[in-house]
N, C-alpha and C positions, 0 to 999 in steps of 0.2 A: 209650287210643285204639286202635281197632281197624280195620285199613284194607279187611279182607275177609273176608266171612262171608257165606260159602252153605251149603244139604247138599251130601253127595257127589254126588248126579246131575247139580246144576249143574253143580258142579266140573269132571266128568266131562265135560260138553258145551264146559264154557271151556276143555277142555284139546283136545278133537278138533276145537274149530274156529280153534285156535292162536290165541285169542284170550287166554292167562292172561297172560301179561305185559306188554302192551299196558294191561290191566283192570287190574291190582295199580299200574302205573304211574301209571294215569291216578287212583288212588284215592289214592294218594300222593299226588299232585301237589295232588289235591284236599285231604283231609283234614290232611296233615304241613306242608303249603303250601312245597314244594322239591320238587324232583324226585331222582332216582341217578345215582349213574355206571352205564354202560354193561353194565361187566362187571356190576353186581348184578343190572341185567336180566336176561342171558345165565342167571346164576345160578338166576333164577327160574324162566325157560325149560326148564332142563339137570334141576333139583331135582324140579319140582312134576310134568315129565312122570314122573321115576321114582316119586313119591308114587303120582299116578293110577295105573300099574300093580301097585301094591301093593294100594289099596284094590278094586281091579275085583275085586272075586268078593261073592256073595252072601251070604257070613257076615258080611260087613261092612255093616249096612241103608243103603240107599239115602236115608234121612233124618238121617242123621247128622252133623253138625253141621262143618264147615271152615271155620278161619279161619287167616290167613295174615297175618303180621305184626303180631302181638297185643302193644301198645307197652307194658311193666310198668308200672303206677303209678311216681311219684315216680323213676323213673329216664328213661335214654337208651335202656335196653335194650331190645330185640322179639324176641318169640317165633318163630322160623319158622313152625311147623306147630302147629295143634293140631286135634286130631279128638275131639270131644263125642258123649255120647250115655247111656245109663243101663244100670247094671250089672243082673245079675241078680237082686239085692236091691231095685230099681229106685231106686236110688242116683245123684245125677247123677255123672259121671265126665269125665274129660279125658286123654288122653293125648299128653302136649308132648313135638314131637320137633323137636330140632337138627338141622339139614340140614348136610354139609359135600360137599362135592367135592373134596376130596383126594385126592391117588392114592397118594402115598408118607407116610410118617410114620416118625419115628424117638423111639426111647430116651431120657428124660433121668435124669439122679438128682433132679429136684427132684419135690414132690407135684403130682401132679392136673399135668404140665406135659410136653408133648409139644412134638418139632419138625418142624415142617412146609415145606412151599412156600406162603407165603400171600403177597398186598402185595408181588409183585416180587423176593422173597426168602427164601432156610430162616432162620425164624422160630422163638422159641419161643412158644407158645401154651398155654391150657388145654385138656385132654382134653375131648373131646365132650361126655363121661358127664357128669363134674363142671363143665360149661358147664349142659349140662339139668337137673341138678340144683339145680344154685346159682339158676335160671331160676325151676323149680318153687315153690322155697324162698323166693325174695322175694316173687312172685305172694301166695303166703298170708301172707307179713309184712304187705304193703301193701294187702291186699284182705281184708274181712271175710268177702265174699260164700265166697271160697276156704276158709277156717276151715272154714267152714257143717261142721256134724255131717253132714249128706243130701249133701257133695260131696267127690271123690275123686281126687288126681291124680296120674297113670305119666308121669313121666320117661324118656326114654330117645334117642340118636342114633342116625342114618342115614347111615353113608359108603357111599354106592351109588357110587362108585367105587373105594374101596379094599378090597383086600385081604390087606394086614397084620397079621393076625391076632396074632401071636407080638408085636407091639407094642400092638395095640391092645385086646388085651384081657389083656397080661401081669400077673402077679401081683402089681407094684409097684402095678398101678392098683384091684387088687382094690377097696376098700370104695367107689372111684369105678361102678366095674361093677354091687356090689351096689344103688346108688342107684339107678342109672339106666344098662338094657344099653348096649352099643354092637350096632349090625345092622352090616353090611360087604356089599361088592356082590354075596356069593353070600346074604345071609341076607332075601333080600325074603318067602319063604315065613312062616321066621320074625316076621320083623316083623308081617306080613298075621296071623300068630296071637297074638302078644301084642296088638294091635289090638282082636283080636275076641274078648278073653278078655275084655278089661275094659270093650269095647262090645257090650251083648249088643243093645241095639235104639236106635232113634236121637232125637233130640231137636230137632230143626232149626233148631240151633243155639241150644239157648234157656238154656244153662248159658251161653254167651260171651255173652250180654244181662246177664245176672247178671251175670258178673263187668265189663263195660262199664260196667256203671251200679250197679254195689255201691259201699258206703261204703267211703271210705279210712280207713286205717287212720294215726292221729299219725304223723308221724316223728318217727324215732331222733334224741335230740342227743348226741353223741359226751359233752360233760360230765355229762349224766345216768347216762349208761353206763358213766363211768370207772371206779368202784369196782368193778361188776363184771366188768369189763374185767381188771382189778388183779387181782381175787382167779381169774381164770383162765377166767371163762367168754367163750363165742362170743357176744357181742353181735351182731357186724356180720359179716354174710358177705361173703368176699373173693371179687368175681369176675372177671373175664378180665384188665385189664390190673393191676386193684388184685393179684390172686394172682398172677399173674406174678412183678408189683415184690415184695410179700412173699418168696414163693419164692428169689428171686436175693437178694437182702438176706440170708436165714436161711444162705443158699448161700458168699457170698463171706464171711460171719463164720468160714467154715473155712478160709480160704486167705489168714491174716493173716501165718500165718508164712512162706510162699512171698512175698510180697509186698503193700506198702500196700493196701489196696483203696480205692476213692472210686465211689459208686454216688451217681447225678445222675441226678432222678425229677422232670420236668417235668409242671406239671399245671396246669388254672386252675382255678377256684374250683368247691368242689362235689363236684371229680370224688375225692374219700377221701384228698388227703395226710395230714391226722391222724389220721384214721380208720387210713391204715396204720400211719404212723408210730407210735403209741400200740401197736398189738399186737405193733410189732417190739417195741420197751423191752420190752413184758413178756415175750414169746416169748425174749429172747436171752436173758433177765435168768434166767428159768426153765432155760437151758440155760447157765447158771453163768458167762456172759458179762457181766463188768464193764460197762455200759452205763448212759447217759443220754440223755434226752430233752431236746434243745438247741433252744431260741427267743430270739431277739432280743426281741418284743415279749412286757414283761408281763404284761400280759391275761387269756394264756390260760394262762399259768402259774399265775396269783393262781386264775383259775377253777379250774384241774384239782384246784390244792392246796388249797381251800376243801370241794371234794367230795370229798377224801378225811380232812378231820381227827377226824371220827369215828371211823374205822376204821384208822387210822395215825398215828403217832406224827409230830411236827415233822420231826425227824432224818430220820426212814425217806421221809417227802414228800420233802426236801431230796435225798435220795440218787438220787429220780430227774429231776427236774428243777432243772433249771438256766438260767442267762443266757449268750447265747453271748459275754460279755467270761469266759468264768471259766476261760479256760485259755492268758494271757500268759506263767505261769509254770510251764506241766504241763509233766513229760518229757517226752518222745516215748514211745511209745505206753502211756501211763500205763492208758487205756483198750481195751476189745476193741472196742468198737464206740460210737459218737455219733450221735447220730441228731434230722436239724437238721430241723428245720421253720422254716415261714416264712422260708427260707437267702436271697430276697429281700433282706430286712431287715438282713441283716449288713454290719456298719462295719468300717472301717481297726481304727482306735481304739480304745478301751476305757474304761471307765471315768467315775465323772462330770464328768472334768474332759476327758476324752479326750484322754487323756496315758498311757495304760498300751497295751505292746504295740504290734503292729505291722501284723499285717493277719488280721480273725478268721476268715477264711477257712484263713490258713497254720497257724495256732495247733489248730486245730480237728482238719485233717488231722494235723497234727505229733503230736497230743495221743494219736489213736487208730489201732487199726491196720484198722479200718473207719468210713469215712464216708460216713453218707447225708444225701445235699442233697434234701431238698423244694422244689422251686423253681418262682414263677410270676413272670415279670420284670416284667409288666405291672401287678405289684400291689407295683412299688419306690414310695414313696411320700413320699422325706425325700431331700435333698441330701446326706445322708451316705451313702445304702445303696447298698452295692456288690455285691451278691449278683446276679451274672449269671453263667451258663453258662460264659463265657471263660473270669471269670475264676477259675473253681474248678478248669476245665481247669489254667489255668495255673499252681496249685500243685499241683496233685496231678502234672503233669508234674516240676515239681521237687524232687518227693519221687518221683521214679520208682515212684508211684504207676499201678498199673490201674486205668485207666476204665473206667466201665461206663455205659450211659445208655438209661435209659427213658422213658414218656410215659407219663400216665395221663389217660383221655378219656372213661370214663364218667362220668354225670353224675347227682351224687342231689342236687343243690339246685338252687332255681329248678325245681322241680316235676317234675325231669330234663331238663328242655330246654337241649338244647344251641343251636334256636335263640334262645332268650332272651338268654342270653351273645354269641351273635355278634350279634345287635340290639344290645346294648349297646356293642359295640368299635365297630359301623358309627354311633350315633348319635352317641355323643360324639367320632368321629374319630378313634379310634385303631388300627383297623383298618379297613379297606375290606372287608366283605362281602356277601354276596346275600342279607342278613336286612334288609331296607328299613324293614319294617313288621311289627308284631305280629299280624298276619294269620293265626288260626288255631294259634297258639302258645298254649300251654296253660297258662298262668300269672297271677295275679292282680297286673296292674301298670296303676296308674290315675296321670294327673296332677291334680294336685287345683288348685282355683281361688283356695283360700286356706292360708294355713297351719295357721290355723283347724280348718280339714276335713283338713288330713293329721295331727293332734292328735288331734283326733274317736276318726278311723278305728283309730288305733295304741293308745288308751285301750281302744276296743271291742273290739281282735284281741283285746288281753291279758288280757282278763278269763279267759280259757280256760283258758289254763297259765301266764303270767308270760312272752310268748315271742313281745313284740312290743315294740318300740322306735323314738324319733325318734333321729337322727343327724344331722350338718352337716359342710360344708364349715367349717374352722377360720376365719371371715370376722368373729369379731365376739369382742372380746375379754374376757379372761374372770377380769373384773373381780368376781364373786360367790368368786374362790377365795381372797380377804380377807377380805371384805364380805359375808356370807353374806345379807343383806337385797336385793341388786343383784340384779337380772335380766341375764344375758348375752344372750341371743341375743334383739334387740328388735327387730321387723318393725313401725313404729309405721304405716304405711297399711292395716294390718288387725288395729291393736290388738293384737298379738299380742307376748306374753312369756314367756322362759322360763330357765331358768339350765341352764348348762353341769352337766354331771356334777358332784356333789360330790367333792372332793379327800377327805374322807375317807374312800369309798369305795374308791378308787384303780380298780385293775382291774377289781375286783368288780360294778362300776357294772351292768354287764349282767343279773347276775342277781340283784340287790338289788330285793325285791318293790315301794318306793314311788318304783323310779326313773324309767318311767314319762311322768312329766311331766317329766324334766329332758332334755336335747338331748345325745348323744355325742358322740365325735367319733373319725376315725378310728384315733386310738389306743388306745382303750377296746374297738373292736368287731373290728380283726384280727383271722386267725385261730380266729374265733367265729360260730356261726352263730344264727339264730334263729327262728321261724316267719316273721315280719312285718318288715317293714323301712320306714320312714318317713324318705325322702332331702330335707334342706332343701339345696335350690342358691343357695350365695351369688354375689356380685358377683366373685369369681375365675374363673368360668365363666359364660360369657356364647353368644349367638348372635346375628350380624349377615348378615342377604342367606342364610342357612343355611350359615354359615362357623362353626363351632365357635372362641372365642378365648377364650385364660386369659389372667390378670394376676396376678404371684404379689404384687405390690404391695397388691393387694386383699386377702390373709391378715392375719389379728391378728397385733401386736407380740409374742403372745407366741406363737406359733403356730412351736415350732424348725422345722418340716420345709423350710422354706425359707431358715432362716438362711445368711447368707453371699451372698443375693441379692443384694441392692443393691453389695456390693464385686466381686460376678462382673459383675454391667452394666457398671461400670466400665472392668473390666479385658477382658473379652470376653461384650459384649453380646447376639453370639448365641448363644453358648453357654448363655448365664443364662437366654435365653429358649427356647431348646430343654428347657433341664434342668425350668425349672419348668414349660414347655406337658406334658411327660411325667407330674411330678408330680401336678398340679393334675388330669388325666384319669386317670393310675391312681388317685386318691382318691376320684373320684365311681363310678368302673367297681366300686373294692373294697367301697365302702358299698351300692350298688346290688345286690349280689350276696350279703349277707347272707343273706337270705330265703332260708328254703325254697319256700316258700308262694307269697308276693307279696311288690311293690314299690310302696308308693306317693310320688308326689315332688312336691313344686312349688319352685320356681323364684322368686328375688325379681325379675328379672327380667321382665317381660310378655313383652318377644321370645321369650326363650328357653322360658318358660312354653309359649305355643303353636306351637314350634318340637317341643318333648319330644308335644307331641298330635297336634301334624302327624306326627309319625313313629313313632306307633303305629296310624295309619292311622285315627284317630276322624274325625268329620266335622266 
């Protein structure tokens, strides 16, 4: 998505008739379908008038290419500035520059990470340089068009109001500098000549059409990646808030012996919890730091260790992943560091009888003398899971444990839209937000008419790669995991059959090449992603008058995530039905969210069928 692209002389005229932010707004509003806050306005205002007098001089041609909020494939991310045009090789060229308005900046010890006044507050943040770097750098991951041999592109930031030189371009940041300079508010001469070095004449914007309309490039799936992940290379680049949480994680594994640490890294789907978590385990593990890789759900444990049995022994798998019951009986700090993913999912309990231990939150903390919680609450999904914010606050208080606490909010699935993810919390009513409708959201999400047709479509994604799947609400029980001749999931008003996951698969079910035709279910696809997603809505979620209502009654007998329901009615009615209206919506929200790509869904349901199309705004 690209919200603005003109040459420099338009530009130059949108800036003298103080029309640029008004225009970037209204192009916003048009194309992103939401508008900004205020201050971004100001920002545009304050930034693009110091651009324009940068570019005012004649060695820079008057047809050279501006585009202004250039959205990266497959993420949330956008480019400030970039300035197009052809080198002297007549090579197309690009030069992306990060805008910031800071005025102060200060020192840290972590890499690539500065602190500033940003958000109402001094902040740590990533350095300029390695913000436009890491920009650069995924532009040509996700864009072929960028590869291209004939195309070329300079990195580099603009603090046209600061002047800190001795921090901002100190020697700790060096190989960030070498990528990509940083300019300060005396160096606009500067910049106006690395500009016109690598723009010798102009192109009218026709390198940003390229890359607008270039082919995308697959996305990365973190299990494909693991092994080389493992053996040390950079798969996945860390950027703003993902490097951040990296940084303080690598940071506080040195300050185990001053005191506990507990680092609590909230995220929703999409935006790289594993994707970090995975380079911490290796990064500590490399730096002689006793570490594990901790998940409730086995899933993505069966996956990770599935792609490494080639290249790894059983043992050596086992040494880095584990189940978060597996430390009722650890010392205390037996470990340097754990590192929990999906900390959602974490139970009192333990064990298969859940009878071992005491609460796996305290165990966890107690176990190590860093602990990192990956955590998205919205995506609790079982009457057991206790994995909230509170309460890991509230032991790591009484291990007079440091807290520390972060957000991560970039977004690489669901095509990087973040409003896709808030359409989904406003549809099924779990948040209230201003994403009403799929209106210009960049994402491949259809309701289908039959189930029929969402089979079809998930057969056709997969022929590609293996990297599309059906999924269900747990609403139909799953009597084929006896009787392997049973169909479970039976929709008989449109003929339609299918069988639950094979139990001989177990976790693996995701990436088994003929699975395909058989239907998941939430606990097979946590913490997993995929290209394609095919969501079946059972009778547990319903829509009446456009009032979203669960029934956990409607779940299969054999379906635990609700167990204990029918004795909680009894005993406190509303609580039962608080607990399961949470459930039953975080289960469609986490399946929903699978996708990189797209989502396709129907509904057994009629109401709620064209309730899900009424609110992607179809006609």
């Amino acid at each position: 998505m690209l919200v603005y692209l003109e040459d420099k002389s338009t530009f130059n005229e949108d800036i003298l008739g103080n029309t640029i932010e008004e225009k970037i707004l209204s192009l916003v509003e048009e194309k992103l379908g939401h508008s900004v806050a205020k201050n971004e306005v100001r920002s545009w205002k304050n930034s693009l008038g110091y651009m324009d007098r940068v570019l005012n001089d004649s060695v820079i041609p008057d047809d050279a290419g501006v585009a202004i909020e250039y959205n990266i494939p497959q993420t949330s991310k956008r480019i400030d500035f970039i300035i197009t045009g052809r080198t002297a090789n007549d090579l197309s060229t690009a030069v992306i520059i990060e805008l910031k308005q800071w005025e102060q900046i200060e020192l840290t010890n972590k890499d690539a990470i500065v602190s500033t006044y940003v958000g109402g507050g001094i902040r740590e943040v990533p350095h300029p340089s390695y913000q436009a770097w890491t920009y650069a750098a995924l532009l040509k991951d996700f864009n072929e068009e960028a590869r291209a041999d004939d195309v070329s592109l300079h990195p580099c930031a603009y603090l046209h109001n600061c002047d800190v030189e001795d921090v901002v371009r100190h020697s700790f940041y060096k190989d960030h500098l070498n990528n990509a300079p940083a300019f300060l508010k005396s160096d606009a001469l500067k910049l106006r000549e690395f500009i016109a070095k690598h723009v010798k004449s102009g192109d009218s914007g026709q390198l940003m059409y390229r890359l607008r309309d270039g082919k995308i490039s697959p996305s990365k799936n973190l299990a494909d990646k693991l092994e080389s992940l493992i053996q040390g290379n950079k798969e996945f680049l860390m950027i703003d808030d993902q490097k951040l949480v990296y940084e303080t994680a690598m940071d506080l594994a040195n300050k185990t012996e001053a005191a506990k640490q507990v680092l609590i890294v909230e995220g929703g789907p999409g935006t790289g919890k594993s994707v970090v978590a995975v380079n911490l385990l290796v990064d500590l593990i490399r730096d002689k730091k006793n570490t594990k890789y901790v998940t409730k759900n086995a899933a993505p444990r069966d996956v990770y260790e599935s792609k490494l049995t080639k290249s790894m022994k059983k043992s050596e798998i086992s040494n880095l992943f584990t189940g978060s019951g597996s430390f009722t009986q650890t010392p205390m700090n037996t470990f340097d560091a754990l590192v929990v993913d999906e900390a959602h999912r974490l139970n009192a309990k333990s064990g298969m009888m859940q009878n071992l231990g005491e609460n796996q939150i305290k165990e966890i903390i107690n176990a190590s003398g860093l602990s990192v919680f990956f955590i998205d609450e919205d995506q609790r999904i079982h009457f057991k899971d206790i994995g909230t914010i509170n309460e890991i606050r509230k032991w790591a208080t009484d291990h007079n444990a440091e807290i520390t606490e972060l957000k991560l909010a970039s977004q690489f699935r669901c095509n990087g839209s973040n409003g896709y993810l808030a359409w989904v919390d406003n549809t099924l009513q779990i948040h209230q937000t201003a994403n009403e409708t799929l209106s210009d959201i960049n994402y491949d999400f259809l309701v289908c008419d039959t189930p029929n047709d969402l089979r079809d479509m998930i057969v056709e994604k997969n022929q590609a790669n293996n990297k599309a799947r059906m999924v269900a609400g747990y609403c139909w029980e799953w009597a084929g995991k006896r009787d392997k001749t049973v169909e479970d999931v039976v929709i008989a008003k449109y003929s339609f059959s299918a069988k639950w996951n094979l139990s001989d698969d177990g976790g693996l079910w995701i990436v088994k090449p003929d699975s395909v035709q058989e239907v998941g279910c939430i606990h097979t696809c946590q913490g997993l992603e995929l290209d394609y997603i095919g969501v079946l809505f059972g009778p547990d979620l319903i829509v009446r008058n456009g009032e979203v209502l669960t029934d956990g009654t409607k779940r299969a007998r054999t379906d635990a995530s609700v167990r204990g329901l029918k004795s909680l009615m009894k005993s406190n009615p509303e609580e039962a039905k608080e607990k399961a209206d949470m459930i039953i919506k975080n289960t469609y929200r986490t399946l929903m969210t699978r996708g990189q790509k797209g989502c396709y869904v129907f509904s057994t349901d009629p109401e709620t069928n064209e309730y899900l199309k009424y609110s992607i705004g179809s006609d």
